[in-house]
N, C-alpha and C positions, 0 to 999 in steps of 0.2 A: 537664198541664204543671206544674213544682214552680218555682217562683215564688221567690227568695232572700226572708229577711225583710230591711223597710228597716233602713241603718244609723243605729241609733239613740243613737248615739256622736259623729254630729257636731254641730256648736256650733248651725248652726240648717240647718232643713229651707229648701229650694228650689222656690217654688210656682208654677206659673203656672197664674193667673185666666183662665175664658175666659167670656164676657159678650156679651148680646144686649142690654141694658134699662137700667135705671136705676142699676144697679150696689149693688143696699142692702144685698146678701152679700156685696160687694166693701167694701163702708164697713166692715162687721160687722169682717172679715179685718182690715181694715188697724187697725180699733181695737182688738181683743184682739191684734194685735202690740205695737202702740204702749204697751200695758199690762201686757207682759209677761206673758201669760198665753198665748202664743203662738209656741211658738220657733220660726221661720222667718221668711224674708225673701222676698216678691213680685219675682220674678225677673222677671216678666213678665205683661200685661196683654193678651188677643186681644180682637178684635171685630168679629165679621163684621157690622156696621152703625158705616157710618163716624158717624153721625148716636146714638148710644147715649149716654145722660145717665151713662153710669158711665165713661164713656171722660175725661169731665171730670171726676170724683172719683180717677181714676189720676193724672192729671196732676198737679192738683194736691195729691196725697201725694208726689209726685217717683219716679211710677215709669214705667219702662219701658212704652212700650204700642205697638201694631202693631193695624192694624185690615187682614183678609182680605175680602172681599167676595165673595159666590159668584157675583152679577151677573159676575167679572170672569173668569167660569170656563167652558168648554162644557161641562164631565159633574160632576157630582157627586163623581166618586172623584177629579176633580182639584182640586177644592177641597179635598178630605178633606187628600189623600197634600201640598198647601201649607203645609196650618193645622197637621196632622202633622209636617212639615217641620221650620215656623217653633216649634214648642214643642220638639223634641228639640233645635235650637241652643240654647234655655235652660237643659239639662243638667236640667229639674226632676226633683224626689225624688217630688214630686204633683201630677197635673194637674186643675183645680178646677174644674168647670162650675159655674156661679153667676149660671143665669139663661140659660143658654143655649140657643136655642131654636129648634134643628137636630138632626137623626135624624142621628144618626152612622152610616156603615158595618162590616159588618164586620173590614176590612182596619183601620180606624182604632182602634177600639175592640180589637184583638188586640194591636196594636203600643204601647200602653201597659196591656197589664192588669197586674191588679193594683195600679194607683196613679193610675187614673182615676178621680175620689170626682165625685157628685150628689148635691145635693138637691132632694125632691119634696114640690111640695107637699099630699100626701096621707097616711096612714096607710096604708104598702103590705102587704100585696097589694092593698088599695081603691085605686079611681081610678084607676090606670096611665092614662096622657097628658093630655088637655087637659082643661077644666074641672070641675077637683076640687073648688072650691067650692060651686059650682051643683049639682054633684052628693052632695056631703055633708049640702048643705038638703033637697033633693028626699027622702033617703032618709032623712030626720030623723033625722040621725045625732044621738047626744046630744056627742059631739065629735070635733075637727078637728085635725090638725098637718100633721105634714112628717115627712118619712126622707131621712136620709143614708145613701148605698149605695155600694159599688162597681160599679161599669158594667162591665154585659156589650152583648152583640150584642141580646138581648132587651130592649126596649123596657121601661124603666122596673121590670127584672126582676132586677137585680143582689142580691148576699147585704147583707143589713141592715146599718150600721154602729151607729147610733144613731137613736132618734127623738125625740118632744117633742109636744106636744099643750093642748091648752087647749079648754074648754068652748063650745059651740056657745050662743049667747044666742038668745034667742025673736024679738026684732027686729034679728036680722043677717041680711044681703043677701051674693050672693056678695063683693060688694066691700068690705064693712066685715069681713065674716069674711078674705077675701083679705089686706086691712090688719092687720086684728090677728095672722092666722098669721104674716105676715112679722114684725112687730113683736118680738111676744110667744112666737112660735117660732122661726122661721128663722135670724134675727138670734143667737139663742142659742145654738143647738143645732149649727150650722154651724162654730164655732170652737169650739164646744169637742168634738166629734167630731176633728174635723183636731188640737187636740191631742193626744187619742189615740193617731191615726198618725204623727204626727212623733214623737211619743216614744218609737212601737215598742210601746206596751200593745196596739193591737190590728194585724192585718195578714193579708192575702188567700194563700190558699197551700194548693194542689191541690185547689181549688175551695170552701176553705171557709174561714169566718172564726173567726181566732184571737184570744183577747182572754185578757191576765193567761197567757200559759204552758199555757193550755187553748184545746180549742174552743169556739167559744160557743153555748151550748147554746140561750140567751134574748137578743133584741136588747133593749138597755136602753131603758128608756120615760120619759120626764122629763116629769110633771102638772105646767108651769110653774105655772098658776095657782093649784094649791093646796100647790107650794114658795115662789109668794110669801107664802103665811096661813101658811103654818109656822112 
């Protein structure tokens, strides 16, 4: 399927956040807007946990937010085809999982490709799904990030946008490595990826990803920690 590229002409892109947790990709978003380093405006805010500590950092930004619950649902695809629903009334240009911590369907993931973005917290093809930290000590990785993708039906298998990474310390736990990816990766690498695509430098189309007027031959890598000794 050929995919239009976005319009990278309008004054600001149309996001909506979807969220499961604490919301600290959600904080990220709303601060590199707030700082102009971010053309777009948070259209809107999901969250299928009425109880998620990021639903009170929308709030108080002054934004839009709706929370979906799937307890409120008999099948799965009728949660999907709601949450689906309620994101296409917000007309977004990009829909941003940021934390979200639900296997999407195929039906759901078809009906916005192309401008469905994730990030993971692992160096992909490594790790796909759940504990990528514990698993990056276990294999004494010598270091650890995150990737931003576009979302397919495959599981944590979408084409690369950008990634980021920082050094594996000898006395970190998966939780202090968990902390510092978020921190010192996530947090970064998450806005400024989505810059990217709001501006149209990079973008999803007939299966593969476009960056700069070409395709992209290499997903870019960002050694935060040895761009801060730079």
């Amino acid at each position: 399927m050929s995919i239009a590229r976005p319009d990278s002409t309008s004054e600001k892109a149309r996001l909506v956040v979807v969220i499961s947790g604490r919301g600290r990709n959600l904080q990220a978003i709303i601060q590199a807007i707030e700082a102009g380093e971010l053309a777009a405006e948070i259209a809107l805010v999901i969250s299928n946990r009425a109880d998620a500590p990021g639903m009170q950092i929308a709030r108080l930004a002054g934004l839009n937010c709706v929370c979906i619950e799937p307890r409120g649902f008999n099948h799965r695809e009728d949660f999907d085809r709601a949450l689906a629903a309620r994101i296409a009334a917000a007309r977004p240009d990009w829909v941003v999982l940021a934390g979200f911590m639900r296997i999407l369907s195929q039906a759901f993931v078809e009906r916005f490709e192309a401008k469905l973005i994730n990030i993971h917290p692992s160096l992909l093809p490594l790790y796909k799904g759940l504990n990528t930290h514990e698993r990056a000590l276990s294999n004494g990785d010598a270091r650890h990030g995150a990737s931003v993708h576009f979302v397919t039906p495959d599981l944590d298998d979408g084409p690369l946008i950008r990634q980021g990474s920082i050094a594996i310390e000898s006395d970190d736990t998966p939780d202090t490595l968990a902390d510092r990816v978020m921190v010192e990766v996530e947090q970064r690498l998450y806005p400024a990826a989505l810059a990217e695509l709001v501006a149209g430098r990079v973008y999803f189309k007939d299966g593969v990803v476009w960056r700069d007027h070409g395709l992209q031959d290499r997903c870019p890598h960002d050694e935060y920690d040895r761009l801060a000794l730079s």
